[in-house]
N, C-alpha and C positions, 0 to 999 in steps of 0.2 A: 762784717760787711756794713758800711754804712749806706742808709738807705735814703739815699740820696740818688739825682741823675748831674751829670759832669756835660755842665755846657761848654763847647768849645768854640770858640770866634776864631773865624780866618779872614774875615771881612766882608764888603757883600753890601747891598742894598737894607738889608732888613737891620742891619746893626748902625745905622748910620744916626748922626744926631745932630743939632744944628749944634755951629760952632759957637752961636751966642745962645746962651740961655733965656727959655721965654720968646725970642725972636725967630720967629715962622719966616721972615726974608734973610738969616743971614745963613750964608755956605753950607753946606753938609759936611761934614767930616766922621772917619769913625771914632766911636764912642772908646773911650780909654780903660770901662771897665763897666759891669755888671750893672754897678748902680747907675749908670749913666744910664743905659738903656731901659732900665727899668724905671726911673726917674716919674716919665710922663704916664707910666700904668703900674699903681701899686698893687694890681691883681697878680702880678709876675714874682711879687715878692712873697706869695702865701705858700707858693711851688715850694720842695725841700732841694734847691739845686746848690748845686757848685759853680765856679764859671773860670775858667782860663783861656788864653787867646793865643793865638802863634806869639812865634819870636817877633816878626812883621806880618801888621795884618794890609792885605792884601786887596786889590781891586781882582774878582773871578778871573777877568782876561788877563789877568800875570800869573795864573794857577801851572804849575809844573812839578815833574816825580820829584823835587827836592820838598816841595811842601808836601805831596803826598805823604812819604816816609816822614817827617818832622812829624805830623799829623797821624800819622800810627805810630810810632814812638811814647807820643802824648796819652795813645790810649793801652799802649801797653806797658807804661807805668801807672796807671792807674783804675787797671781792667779790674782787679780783686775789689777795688773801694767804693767799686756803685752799680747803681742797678743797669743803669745804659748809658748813653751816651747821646745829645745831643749836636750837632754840628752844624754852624749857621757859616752859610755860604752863599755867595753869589750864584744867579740864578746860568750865565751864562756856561759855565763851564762845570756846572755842576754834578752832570750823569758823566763825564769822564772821572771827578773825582770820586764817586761813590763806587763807580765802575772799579776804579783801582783802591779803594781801600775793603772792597769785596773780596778781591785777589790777595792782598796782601796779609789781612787777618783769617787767619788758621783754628779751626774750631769753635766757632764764634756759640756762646750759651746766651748770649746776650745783645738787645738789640744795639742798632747804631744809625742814627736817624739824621741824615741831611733835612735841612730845613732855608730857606729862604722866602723872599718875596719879591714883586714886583715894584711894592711901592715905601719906603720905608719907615720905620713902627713911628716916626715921632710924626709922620704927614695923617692930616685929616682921611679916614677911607680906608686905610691904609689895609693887606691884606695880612699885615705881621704879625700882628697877638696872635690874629686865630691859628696862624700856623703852628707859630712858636709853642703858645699852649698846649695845642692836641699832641705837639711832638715830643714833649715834655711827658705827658699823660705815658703816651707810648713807648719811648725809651725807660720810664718809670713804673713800667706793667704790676708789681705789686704794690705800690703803692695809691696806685689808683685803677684796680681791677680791672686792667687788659689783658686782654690774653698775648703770653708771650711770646714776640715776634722776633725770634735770635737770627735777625740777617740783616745785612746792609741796606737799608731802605733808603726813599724819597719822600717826605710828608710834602703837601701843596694843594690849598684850598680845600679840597674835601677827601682825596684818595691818598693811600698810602701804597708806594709804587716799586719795585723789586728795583735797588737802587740800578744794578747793572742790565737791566732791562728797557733804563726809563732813556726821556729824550725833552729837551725841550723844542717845544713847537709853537710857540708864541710868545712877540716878543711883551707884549703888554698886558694880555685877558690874564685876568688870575687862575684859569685854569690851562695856566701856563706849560704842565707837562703832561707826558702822556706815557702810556707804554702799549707799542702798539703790536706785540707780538705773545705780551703775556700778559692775563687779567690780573687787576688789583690787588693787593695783600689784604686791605681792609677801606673800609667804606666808612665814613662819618656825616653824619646828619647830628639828631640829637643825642643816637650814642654813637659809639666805637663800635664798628663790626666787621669781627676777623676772620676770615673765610680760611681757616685752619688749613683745607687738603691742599692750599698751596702756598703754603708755607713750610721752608727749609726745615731739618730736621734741629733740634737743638745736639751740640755737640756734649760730648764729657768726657773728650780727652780735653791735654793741656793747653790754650793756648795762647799763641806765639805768634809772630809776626815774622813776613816773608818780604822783606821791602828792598826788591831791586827791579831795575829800571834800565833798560838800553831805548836810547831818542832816537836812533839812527832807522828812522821808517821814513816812507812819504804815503801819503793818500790821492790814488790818481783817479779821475772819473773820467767814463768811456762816452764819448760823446760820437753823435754823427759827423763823418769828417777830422777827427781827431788824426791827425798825420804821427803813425810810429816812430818817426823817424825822434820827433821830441823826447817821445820817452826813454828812450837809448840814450838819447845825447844829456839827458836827466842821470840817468845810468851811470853813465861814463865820463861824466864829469864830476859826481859826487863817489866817488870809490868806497866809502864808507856807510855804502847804505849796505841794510843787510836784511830789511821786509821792506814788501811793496803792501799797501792796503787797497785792492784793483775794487772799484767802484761800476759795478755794469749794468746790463739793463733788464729786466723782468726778473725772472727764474736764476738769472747767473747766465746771461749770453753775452757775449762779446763778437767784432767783426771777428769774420773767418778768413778776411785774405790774407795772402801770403806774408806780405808784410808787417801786418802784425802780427799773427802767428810766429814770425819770423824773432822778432824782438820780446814775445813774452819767451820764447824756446830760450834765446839768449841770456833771459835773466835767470830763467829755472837754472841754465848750466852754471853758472855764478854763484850758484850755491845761496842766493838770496829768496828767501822765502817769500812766495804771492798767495794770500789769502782774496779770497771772491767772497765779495756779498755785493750785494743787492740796491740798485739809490732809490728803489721804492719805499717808502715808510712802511709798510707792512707787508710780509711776507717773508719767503723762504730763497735761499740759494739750493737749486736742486742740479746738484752737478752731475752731469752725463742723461738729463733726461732732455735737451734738446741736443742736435746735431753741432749748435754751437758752443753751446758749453763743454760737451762732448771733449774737442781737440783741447780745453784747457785741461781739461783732466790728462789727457795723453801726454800735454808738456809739463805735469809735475805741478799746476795751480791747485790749490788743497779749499775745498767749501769753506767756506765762515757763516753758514747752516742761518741761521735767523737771527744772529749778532746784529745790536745796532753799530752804527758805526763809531760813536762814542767807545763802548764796550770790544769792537774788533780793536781798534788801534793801541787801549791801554792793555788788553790780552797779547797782543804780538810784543810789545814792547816789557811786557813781565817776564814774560819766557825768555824775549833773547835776551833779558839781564839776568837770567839765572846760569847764563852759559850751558845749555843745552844744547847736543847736538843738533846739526840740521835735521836728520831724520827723527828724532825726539821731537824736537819744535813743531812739526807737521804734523807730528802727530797727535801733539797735546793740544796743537791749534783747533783741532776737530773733536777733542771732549767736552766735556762740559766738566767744568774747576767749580765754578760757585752758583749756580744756576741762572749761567749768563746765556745760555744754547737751548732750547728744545731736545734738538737729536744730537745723538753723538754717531758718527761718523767714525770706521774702522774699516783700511780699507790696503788691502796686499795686493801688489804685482810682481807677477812672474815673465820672465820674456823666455822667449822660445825663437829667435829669429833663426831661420835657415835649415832647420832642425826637421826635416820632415820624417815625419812618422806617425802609426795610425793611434799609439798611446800617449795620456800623457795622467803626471799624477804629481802633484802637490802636496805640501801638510801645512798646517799651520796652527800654533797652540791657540787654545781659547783664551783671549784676552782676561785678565785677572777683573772681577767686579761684574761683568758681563751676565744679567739675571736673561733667562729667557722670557721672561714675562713683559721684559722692558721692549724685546726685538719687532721691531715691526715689519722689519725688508730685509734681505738679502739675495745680493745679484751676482752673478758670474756675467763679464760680459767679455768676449772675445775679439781683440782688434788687426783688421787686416788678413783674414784666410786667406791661403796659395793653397793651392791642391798641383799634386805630381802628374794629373794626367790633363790631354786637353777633350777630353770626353765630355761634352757638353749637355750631359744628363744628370739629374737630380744627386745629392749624397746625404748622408743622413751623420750628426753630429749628435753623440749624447752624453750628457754632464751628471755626472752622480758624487753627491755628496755623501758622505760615512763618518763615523766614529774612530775611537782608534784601537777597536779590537771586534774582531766578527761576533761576539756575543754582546756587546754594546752598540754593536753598528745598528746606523739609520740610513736609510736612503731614499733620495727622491729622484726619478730617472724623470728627464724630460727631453723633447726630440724638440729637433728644429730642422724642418727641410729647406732649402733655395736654391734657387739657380746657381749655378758657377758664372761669373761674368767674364768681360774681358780680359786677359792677360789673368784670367784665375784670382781673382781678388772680390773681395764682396765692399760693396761699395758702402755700404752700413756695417755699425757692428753688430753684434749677436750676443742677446739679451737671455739668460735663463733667470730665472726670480724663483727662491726658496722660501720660501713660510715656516707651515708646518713641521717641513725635515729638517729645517738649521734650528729650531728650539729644542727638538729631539734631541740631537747632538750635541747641541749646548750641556745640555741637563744632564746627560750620561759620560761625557766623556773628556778628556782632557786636549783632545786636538783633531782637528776638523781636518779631512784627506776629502780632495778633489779629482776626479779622475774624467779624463775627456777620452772618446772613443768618437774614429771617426770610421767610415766605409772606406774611405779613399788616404791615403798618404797626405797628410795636410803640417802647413808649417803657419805661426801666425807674429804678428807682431810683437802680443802682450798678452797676457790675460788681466783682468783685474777682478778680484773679488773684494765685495765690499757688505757690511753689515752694518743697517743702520736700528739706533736702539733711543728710546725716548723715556726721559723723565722728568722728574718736576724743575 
């Protein structure tokens, strides 16, 4: 192995140089090669690096999955030869591209450190050496005693920032980006300091590179007043889309009138995937914990859990260029691939329309990887009860979860009493929440049996059980 770190230029503010030599008023253009940029700070030349650039380098706002994969390509011909990898990039587009060569690189042992700047290295002030060096230091971990950091990151000004986590959120301060859903990988002042427990695992299988790419998504944001009718007509006049990226408000709420309900139902059936997150800068999509987010879960919208939006749209678009089915896609939309999510989301429906009876019973195998220690919630929630009689007195509903053999069985019985309403229907759904008893079963057994008992003859819409589990 040579111990070296492998600079890579794709273009960008920080590598730019003037086009006349010595002259601070003529043009900027990018520099053509290593020594250029190094030129005006010969502190850059004592580093033990390498340096190669794209084929074309690149203004950030022309960045797309054809340079992403050219740009994992680069580093999987030349992953055995060095210690990490460097990558200088422009600042605008930059947490989509870390975003997607987090997804694309497969057992990553080593880091891979996006780096840019605001102002570029050959301007007075400028914020480039510092970055470039520490990024250097870092992608270089034995070489210059950092601890090693094997995951796609963002170095910028002082923090070094989970690259598929990060965001930029100004367009001039030097502390340019941020990550506002998960803390920092490491911290610099006068030294480097790596805050270990949140940092990816280092791998030691082979690895390999995963570079494909479907463009065919939009990103819609849910405004007050936003007439559905555009969105359909977006719909249906682009026939080729095949994700929606639904941008809503708080928690994951969306209008509940009919008409837009009407037009997201429409696209679910289309077979075109809508992921939900959030246009808050920080925080979570918690689908089905208001009324409104609620009905998107009933038409088939799947969470995108605490994804920035950078990171949702290059994840939707990895998956559908792997050719995965639609119900694959939804499903791998709600895990977590390279620790771009908080929670992973696992979530089964069963319908039962018309079906009256007092039993009902379910199974479904325990997800492979699914530790119980990771589980923080799981919900049964019931949509739409009809009861057989119109006897306008109390019934009593209970949910019991099990193992899948009576000497491994766990169970947690819980009751839920309410009024029968009008025309026999409950106007909310019906929430039971397991803890305790779904780690049980996790840990003992191979597949999880739901069983619903009710007093009265009842039929219901759907059920949904859903399991939600957190990691780093």
């Amino acid at each position: 192995m040579v111990d070296k770190v492998l600079v890579i230029n794709t273009g960008g503010t920080i590598a730019m140089v003037y086009s006349e030599k010595n002259n601070s008023f003529s043009p900027l253009r990018p520099a053509k090669n290593w020594n250029e940029i190094t030129d005006e700070h010969p502190i850059l030349k004592h580093f033990d690096t390498d340096y190669c650039q794209l084929s074309q380098l690149i203004d950030s706002s022309d960045m797309n999955p054809k340079i992403w994969i050219e740009l994992s390509e680069i580093i999987e011909k030349n992953y055995d030869h060095y210690l990490g990898f460097v990558i200088l990039h422009g600042t605008d587009t930059m947490a989509f591209s870390a975003s997607a060569i987090s997804f694309i690189c497969k057992n990553l042992s080593k880091p891979i450190v996006f780096t840019g700047s605001q102002v570029p290295l050959q301007t007075p002030r400028s914020d480039a050496l510092q970055n470039l060096i520490t990024s250097i230091k870092i992608a270089g971990n034995d070489l210059y005693g950092v601890t090693l950091i094997p995951e796609v990151s963002i170095f910028f000004r002082d923090t070094l920032l989970r690259g598929n986590r990060s965001r930029k959120l100004d367009a001039s301060n030097y502390f340019g980006f941020s990550s506002p859903n998960y803390s920092p990988l490491a911290e610099v002042g006068g030294d480097i300091r790596v805050i270990k427990d949140r940092i990816l695992k280092k791998s030691h299988k082979k690895f390999l590179i995963d570079p494909f790419f479907n463009e065919d998504i939009i990103v819609i944001d849910i405004f007050p007043g936003l007439q559905a009718k555009f969105i359909k007509n977006i719909i249906d006049s682009n026939p080729s889309i095949k994700g929606v990226i639904l941008k809503t408000f708080g928690n994951g709420n969306a209008p509940t009138n009919k008409e837009f309900l009407d037009v997201i139902s429409y696209i679910t059936l289309k077979k075109i995937i809508l992921v939900n997150i959030t246009q808050c800068t920080k925080g979570f999509v918690k689908m089905g914990l208001y009324e409104a987010s609620a009905k998107l879960v009933d038409l088939g919208v799947i969470s995108g859990s605490d994804l920035t939006p950078e990171a949702a749209i290059v994840k939707l678009m990895y998956l559908l260029g792997k050719n995965l089915s639609y119900e694959q896609i939804k499903i791998n939309m709600q895990l977590d691939i390279a620790g771009e999510q908080t929670i992973n989301q696992y979530d089964w429906i069963f319908h039962e329309n018309n079906n009256l009876k007092e039993k009902f019973s379910f199974s479904i195998p325990v997800p492979q990887n699914l530790d119980k220690e990771d589980i923080v919630k799981s919900i049964v929630r019931i949509t739409d009860i009809q009861c057989d009689t119109k006897l306008k007195d109390d019934f009593e509903i209970t949910v019991k979860l099990s193992g899948d053999t009576p000497t491994k069985g766990f169970f947690r019985t819980n009751y839920l009493k309410t009024i029968i309403k009008n025309n026999f229907t409950l106007d909310d759904d019906v929430h039971f929440s397991f803890n305790s008893a779904i780690k049980s079963i996790i840990k003992e057994s191979n597949n999880i049996n739901i069983h619903l008992e009710s007093s009265r003859k009842i039929c219901f819409s759907k059920i949904v059980f859903s399991i939600f589990s957190e990691k780093i």
